[in-house]
ZADO-1210 file (C-alpha; in nm, 4 decimals, padded with zeros to 6 digits):
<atoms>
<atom x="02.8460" y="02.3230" z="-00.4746" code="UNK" pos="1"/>
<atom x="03.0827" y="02.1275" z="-00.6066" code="UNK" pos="2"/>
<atom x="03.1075" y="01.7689" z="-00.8152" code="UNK" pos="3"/>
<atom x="03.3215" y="01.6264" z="-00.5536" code="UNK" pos="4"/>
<atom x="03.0260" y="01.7458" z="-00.2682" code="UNK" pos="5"/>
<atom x="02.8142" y="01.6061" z="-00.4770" code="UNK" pos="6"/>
<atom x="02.9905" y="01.3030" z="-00.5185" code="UNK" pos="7"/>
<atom x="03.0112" y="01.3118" z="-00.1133" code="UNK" pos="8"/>
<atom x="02.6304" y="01.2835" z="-00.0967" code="UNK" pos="9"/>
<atom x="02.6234" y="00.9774" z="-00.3797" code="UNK" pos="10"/>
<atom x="02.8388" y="00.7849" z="-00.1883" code="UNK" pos="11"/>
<atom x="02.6691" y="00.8263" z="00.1240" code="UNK" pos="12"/>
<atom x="02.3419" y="00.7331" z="-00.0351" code="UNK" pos="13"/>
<atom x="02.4984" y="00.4261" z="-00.1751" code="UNK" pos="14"/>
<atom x="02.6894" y="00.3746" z="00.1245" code="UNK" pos="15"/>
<atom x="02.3720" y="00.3899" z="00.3326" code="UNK" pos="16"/>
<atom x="02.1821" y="00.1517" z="00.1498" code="UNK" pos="17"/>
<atom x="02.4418" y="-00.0811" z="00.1670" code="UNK" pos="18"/>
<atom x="02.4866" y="-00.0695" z="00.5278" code="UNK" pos="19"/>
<atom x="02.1307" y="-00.0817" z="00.5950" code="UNK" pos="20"/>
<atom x="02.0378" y="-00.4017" z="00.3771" code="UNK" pos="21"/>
<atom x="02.0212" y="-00.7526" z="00.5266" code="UNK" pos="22"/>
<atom x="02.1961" y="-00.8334" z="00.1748" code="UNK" pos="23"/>
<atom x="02.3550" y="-00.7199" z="-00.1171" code="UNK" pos="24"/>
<atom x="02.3967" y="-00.8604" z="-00.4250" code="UNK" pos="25"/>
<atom x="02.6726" y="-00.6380" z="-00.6820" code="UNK" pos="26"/>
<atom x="02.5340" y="-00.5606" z="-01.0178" code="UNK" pos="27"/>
<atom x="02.6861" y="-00.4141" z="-01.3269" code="UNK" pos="28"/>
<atom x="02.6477" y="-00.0406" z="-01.2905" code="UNK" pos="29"/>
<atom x="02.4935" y="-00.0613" z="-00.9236" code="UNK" pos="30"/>
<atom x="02.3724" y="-00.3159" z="-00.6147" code="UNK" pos="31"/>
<atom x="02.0956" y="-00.4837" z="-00.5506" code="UNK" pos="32"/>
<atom x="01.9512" y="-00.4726" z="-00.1411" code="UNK" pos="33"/>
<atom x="01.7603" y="-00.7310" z="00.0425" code="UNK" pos="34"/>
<atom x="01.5882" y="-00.7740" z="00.3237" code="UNK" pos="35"/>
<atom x="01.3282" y="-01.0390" z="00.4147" code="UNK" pos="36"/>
<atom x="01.2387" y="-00.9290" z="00.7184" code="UNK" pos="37"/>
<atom x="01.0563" y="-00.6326" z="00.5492" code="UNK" pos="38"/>
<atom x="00.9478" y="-00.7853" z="00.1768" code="UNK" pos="39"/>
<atom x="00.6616" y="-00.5074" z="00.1570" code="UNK" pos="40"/>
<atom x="00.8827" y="-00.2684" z="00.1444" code="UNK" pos="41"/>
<atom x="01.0284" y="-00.1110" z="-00.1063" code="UNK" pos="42"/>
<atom x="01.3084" y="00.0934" z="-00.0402" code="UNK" pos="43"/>
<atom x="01.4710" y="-00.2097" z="00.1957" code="UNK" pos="44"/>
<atom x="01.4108" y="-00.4662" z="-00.1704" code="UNK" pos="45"/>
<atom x="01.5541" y="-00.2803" z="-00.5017" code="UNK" pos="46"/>
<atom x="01.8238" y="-00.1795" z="-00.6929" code="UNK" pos="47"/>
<atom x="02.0468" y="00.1038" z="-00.6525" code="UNK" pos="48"/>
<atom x="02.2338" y="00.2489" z="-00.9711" code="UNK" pos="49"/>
<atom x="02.5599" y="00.4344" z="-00.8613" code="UNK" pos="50"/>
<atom x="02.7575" y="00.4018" z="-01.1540" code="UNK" pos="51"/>
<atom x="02.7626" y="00.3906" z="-01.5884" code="UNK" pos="52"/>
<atom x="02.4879" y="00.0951" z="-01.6848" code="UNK" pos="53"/>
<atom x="02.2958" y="-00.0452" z="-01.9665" code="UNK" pos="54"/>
<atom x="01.9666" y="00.1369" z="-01.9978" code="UNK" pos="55"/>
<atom x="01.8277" y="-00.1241" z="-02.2450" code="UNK" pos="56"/>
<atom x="01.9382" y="-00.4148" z="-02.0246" code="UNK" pos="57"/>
<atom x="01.8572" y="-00.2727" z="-01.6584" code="UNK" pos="58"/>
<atom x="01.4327" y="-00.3948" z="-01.6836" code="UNK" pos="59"/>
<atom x="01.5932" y="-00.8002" z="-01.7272" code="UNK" pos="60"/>
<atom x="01.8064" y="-00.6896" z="-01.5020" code="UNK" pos="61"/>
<atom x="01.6326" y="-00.5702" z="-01.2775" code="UNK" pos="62"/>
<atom x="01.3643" y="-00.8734" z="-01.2797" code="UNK" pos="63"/>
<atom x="01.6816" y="-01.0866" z="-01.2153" code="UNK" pos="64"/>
<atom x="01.7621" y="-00.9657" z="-00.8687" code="UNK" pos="65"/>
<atom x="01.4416" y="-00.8895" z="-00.8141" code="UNK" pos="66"/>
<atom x="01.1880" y="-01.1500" z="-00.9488" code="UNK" pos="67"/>
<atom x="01.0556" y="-01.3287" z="-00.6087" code="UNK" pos="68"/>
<atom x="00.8840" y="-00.9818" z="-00.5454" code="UNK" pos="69"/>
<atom x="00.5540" y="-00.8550" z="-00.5641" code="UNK" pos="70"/>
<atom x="00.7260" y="-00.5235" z="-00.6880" code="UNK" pos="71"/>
<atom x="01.0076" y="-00.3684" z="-00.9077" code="UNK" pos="72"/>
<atom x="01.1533" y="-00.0167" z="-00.8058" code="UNK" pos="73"/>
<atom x="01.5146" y="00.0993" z="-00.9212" code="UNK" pos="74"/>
<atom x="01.6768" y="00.3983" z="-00.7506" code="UNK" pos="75"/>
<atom x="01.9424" y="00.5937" z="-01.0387" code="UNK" pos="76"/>
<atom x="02.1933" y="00.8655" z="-00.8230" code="UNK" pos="77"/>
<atom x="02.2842" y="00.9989" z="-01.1187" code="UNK" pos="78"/>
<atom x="02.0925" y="01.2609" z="-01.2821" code="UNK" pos="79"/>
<atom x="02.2389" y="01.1790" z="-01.6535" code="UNK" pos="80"/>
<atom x="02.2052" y="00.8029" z="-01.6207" code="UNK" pos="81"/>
<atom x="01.8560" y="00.8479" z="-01.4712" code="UNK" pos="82"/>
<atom x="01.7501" y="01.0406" z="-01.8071" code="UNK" pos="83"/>
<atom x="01.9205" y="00.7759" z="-02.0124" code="UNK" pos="84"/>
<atom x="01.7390" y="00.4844" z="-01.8294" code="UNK" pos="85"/>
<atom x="01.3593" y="00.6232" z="-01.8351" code="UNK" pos="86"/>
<atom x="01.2736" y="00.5288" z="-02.1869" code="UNK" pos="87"/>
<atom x="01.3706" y="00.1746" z="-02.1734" code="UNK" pos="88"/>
<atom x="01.2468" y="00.1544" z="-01.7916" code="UNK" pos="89"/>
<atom x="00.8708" y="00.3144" z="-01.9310" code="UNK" pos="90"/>
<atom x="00.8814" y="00.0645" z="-02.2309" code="UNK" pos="91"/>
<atom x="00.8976" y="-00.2095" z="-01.9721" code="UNK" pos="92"/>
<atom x="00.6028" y="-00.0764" z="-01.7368" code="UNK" pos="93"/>
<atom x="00.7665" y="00.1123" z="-01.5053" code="UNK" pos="94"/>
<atom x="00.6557" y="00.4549" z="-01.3518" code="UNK" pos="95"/>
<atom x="00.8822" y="00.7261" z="-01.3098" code="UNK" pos="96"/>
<atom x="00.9678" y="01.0109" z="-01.0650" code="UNK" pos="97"/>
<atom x="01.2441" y="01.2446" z="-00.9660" code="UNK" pos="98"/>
<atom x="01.3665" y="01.3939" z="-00.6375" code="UNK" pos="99"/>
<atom x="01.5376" y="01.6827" z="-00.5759" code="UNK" pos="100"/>
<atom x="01.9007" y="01.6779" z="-00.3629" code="UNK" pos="101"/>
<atom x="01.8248" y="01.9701" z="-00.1439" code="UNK" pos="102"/>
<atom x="02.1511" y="02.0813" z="00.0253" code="UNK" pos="103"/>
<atom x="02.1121" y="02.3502" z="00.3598" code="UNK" pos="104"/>
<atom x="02.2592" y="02.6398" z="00.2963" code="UNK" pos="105"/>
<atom x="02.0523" y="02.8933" z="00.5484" code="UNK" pos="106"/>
<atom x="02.1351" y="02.9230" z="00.8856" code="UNK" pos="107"/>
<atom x="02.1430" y="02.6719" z="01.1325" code="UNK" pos="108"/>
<atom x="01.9602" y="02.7860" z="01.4997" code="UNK" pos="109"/>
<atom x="01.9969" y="02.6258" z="01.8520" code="UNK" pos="110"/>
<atom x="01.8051" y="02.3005" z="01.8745" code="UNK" pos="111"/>
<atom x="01.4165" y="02.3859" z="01.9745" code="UNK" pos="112"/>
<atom x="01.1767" y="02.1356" z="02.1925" code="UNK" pos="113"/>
<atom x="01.2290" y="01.8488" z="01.9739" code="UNK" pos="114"/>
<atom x="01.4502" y="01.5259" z="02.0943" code="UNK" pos="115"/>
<atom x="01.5653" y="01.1793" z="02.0359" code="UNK" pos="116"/>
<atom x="01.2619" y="00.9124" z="02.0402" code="UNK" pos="117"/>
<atom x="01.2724" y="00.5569" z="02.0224" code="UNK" pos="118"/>
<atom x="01.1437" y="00.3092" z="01.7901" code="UNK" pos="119"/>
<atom x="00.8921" y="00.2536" z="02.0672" code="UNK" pos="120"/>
<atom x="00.7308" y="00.6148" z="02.0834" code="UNK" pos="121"/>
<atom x="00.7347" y="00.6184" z="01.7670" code="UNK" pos="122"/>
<atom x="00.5199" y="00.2967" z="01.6461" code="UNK" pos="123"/>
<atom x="00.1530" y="00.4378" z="01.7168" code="UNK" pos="124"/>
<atom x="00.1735" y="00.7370" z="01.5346" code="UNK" pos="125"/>
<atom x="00.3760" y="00.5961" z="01.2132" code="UNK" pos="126"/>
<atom x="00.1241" y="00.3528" z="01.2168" code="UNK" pos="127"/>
<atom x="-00.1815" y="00.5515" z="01.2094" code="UNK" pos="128"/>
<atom x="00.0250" y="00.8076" z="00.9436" code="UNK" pos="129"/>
<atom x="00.0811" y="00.5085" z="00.7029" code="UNK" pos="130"/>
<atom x="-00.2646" y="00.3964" z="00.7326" code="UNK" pos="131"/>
<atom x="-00.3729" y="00.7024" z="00.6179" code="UNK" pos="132"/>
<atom x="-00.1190" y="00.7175" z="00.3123" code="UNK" pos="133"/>
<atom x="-00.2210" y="00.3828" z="00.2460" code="UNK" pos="134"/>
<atom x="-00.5903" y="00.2855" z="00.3315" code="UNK" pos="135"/>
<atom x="-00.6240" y="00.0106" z="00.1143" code="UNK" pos="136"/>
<atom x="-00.3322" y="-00.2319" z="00.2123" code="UNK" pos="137"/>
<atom x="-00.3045" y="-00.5122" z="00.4678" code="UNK" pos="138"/>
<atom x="-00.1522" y="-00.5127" z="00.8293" code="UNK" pos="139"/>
<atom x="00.1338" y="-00.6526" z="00.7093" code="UNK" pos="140"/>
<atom x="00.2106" y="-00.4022" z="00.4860" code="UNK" pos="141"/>
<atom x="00.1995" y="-00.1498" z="00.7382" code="UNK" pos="142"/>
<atom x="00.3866" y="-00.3485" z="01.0105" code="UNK" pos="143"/>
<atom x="00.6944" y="-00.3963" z="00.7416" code="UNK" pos="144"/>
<atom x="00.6938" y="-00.0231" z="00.6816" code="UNK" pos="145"/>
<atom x="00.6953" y="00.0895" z="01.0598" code="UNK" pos="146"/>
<atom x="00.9038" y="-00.1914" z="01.1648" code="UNK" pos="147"/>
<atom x="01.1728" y="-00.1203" z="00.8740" code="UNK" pos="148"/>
<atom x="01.2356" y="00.1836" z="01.0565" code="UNK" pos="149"/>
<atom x="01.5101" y="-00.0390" z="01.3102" code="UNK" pos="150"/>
<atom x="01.7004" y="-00.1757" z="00.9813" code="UNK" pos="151"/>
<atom x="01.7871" y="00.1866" z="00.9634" code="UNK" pos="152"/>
<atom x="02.0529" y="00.2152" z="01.2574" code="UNK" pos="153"/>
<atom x="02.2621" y="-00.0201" z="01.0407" code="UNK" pos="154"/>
<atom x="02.3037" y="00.2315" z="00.7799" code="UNK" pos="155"/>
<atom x="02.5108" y="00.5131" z="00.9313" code="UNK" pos="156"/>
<atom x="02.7533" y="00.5622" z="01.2246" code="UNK" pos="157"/>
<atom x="02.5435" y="00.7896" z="01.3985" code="UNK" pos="158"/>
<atom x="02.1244" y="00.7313" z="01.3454" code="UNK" pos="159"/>
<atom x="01.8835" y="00.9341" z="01.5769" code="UNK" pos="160"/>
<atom x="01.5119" y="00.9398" z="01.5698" code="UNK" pos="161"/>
<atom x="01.4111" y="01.2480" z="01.6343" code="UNK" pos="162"/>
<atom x="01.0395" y="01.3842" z="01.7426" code="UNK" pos="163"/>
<atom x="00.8418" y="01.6945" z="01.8837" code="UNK" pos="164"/>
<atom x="00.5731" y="01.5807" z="02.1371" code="UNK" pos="165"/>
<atom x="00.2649" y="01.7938" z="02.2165" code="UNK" pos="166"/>
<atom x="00.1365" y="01.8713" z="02.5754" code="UNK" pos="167"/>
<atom x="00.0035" y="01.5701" z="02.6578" code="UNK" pos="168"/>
<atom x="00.3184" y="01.3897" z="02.5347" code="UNK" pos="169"/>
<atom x="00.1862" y="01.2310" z="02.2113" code="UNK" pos="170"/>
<atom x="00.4895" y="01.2644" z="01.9354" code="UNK" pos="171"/>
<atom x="00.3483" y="01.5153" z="01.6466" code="UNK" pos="172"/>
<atom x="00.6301" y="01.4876" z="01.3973" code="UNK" pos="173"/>
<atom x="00.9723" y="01.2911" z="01.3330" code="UNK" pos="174"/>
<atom x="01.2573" y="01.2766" z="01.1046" code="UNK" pos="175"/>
<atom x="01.5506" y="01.0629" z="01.1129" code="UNK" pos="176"/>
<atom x="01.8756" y="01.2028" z="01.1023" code="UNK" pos="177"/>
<atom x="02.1794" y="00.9824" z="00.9599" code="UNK" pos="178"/>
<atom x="02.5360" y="01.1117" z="01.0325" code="UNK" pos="179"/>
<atom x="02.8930" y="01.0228" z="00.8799" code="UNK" pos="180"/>
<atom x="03.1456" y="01.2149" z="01.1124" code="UNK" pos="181"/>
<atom x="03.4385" y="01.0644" z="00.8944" code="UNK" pos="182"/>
<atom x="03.3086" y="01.2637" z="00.5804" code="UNK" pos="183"/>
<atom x="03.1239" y="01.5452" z="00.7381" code="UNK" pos="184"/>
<atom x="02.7869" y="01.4331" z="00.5642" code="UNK" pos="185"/>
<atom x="02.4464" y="01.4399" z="00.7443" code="UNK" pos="186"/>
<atom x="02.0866" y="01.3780" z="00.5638" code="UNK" pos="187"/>
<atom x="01.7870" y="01.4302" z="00.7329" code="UNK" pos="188"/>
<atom x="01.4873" y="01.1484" z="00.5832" code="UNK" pos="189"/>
<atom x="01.0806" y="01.0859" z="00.5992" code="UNK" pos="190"/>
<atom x="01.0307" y="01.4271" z="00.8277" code="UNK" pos="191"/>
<atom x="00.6332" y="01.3859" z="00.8483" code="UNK" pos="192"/>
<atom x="00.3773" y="01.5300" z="01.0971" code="UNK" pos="193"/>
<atom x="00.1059" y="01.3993" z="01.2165" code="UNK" pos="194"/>
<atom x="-00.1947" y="01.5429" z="01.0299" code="UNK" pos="195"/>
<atom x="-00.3914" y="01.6943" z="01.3266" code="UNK" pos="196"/>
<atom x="-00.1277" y="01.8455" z="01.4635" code="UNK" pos="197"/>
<atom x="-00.0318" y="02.0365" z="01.1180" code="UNK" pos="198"/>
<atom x="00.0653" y="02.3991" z="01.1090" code="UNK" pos="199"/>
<atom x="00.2242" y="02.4122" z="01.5074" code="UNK" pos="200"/>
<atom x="00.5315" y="02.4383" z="01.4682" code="UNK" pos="201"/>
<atom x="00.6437" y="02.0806" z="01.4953" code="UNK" pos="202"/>
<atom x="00.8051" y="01.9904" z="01.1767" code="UNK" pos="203"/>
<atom x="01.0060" y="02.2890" z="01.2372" code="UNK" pos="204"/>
<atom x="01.1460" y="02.2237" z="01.5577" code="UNK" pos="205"/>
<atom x="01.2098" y="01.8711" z="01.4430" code="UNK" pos="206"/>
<atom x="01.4234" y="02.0097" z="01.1376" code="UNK" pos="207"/>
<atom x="01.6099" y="02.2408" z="01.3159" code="UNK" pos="208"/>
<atom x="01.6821" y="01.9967" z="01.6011" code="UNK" pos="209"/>
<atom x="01.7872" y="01.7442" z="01.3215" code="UNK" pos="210"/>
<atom x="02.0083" y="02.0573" z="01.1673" code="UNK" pos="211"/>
<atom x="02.1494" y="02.1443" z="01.4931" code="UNK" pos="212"/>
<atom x="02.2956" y="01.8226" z="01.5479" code="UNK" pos="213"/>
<atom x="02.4587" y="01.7390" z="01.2221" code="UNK" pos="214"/>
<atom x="02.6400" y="02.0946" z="01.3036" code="UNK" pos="215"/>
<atom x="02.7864" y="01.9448" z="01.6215" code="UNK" pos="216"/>
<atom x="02.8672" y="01.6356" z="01.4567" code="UNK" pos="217"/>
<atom x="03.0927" y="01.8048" z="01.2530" code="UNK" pos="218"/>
<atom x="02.8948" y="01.8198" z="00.9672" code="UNK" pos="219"/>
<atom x="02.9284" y="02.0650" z="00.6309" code="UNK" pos="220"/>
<atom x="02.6960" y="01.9004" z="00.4256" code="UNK" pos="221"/>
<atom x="02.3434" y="01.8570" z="00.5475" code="UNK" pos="222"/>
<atom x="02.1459" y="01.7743" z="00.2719" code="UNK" pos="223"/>
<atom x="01.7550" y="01.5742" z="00.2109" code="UNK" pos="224"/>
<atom x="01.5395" y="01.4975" z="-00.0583" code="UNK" pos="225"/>
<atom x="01.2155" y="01.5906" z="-00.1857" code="UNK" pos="226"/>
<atom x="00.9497" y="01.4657" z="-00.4391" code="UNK" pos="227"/>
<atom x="01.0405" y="01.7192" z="-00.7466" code="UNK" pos="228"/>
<atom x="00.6867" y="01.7575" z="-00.7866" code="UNK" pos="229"/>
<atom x="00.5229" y="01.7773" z="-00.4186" code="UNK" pos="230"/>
<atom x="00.5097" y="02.0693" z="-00.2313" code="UNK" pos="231"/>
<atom x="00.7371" y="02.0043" z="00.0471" code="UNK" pos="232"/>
<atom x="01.0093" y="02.1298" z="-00.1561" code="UNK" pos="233"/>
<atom x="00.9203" y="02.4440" z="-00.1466" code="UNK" pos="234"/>
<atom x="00.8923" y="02.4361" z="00.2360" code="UNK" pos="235"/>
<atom x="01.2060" y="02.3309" z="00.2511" code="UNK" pos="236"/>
<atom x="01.3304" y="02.6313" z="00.0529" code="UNK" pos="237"/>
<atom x="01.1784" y="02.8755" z="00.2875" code="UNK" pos="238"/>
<atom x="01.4189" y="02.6967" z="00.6022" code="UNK" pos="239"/>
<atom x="01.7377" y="02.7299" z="00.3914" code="UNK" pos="240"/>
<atom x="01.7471" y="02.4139" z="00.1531" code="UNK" pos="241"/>
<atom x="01.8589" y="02.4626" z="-00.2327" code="UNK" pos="242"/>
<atom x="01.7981" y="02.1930" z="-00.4755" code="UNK" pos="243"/>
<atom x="02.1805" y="02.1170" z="-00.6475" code="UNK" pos="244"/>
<atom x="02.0789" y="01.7719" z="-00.8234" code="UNK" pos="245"/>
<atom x="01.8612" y="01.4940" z="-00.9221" code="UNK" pos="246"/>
<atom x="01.7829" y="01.1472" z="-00.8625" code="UNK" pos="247"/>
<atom x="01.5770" y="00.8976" z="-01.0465" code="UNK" pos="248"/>
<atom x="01.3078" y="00.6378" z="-00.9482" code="UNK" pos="249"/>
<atom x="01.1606" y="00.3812" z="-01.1054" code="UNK" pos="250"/>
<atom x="00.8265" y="00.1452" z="-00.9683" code="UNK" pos="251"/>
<atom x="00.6162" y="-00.1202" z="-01.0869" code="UNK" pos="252"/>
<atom x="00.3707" y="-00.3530" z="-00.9291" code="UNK" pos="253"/>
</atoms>
């Protein structure tokens, strides 16, 4: 792969967020993104690094844009930057993780049983999934993080919710799929399966329906990303993905 493909998928992650966000406030080196609607959660409140910044000045920085907030988390695109920013970032209490950019490379198949779902099919089991990630929080917490999920059709030209349902109709596992036609850039984001349905199949037909149709979009570079240290990634590997870069975040309560 390329820099300039690369490059491709930076911009779309920064173009994304921008899109997405009720509002944006431009920072040297990077943006911050807002939204009240969802103040629990994380990814819609933080700051997004896309360019050369400060490393020593991005923690005041960072509790500039971001001070009203119960939390702190700064998302670096850049691999290099991301290294440079950790020490300062750790010094000032923040925890630190990496994810890998895994483009598809494998072969894409004909779209199994999965299909587009609403917002609406979708609530009860995203609910019950994120009470399970997170037993210990409040209602609110949860309803931000399943609710958020709408925000997301701002981010991208083309935004489908996609799920595979089980006999009795209940949806198993989703992913959403966000599409750039102009570009040719797909990603496919959150693909999770309900856990008593694990091991049938549905998180595959989900990620080849999602795979299918970025290739009729038009779409060269279908890429996701994965927790550098969780398993999934290797999953992911075995259906055709190949990590080909970094990014960097950064949390703190």
């Amino acid at each position: 792969m390329t820099s300039s493909e690369r490059q491709r998928i930076n911009a779309f992650l920064s173009a994304f967020a921008r899109r997405q966000a009720a509002r944006v406030v431009d920072l040297p080196g990077g943006f911050a993104v807002h939204d009240d609607a969802f103040a629990h959660s994380r990814m819609d409140n933080q700051v997004f690094i896309d360019a050369a910044v400060d490393a020593e000045a991005l923690p005041a920085l960072a509790e500039e844009v971001l001070g009203r907030l119960a939390h702190r988390r700064i998302s670096v695109l850049d691999d290099a930057t991301g290294t440079a920013c950790a020490e300062p970032l750790i010094r000032a209490g923040y925890t630190h993780s990496t994810y890998l950019v895994m483009l598809h490379t494998g072969p894409v198949h004909v779209g199994g049983a999965a299909a587009e779902v609403d917002l609406d099919a979708l609530r009860a089991p995203l609910t019950r999934r994120w009470r399970g990630f997170l037993p210990d929080v409040d209602d609110e917490v949860v309803r931000h993080l399943v609710e958020r999920r709408a925000a997301r059709r701002r981010g991208a030209d083309v935004v489908r919710f996609l799920g595979s349902r089980t006999e009795e109709g209940e949806v198993a596992s989703w992913a959403d799929l966000y599409v750039d036609p102009a570009t040719g850039t797909a990603q496919i984001e959150d693909l999770v399966t309900v856990e008593a349905h694990l091991g049938r199949g549905h998180a595959d037909a989900v990620l080849s329906a999602a795979l299918r149709s970025a290739v009729d979009e038009g779409c060269g570079i279908r890429f996701l990303t994965a927790d550098a240290t969780d398993w999934p990634r290797h999953w992911y590997e075995r259906r055709g993905f190949t990590a080909i870069g970094v990014t960097h975040g950064f949390e703190r309560d």
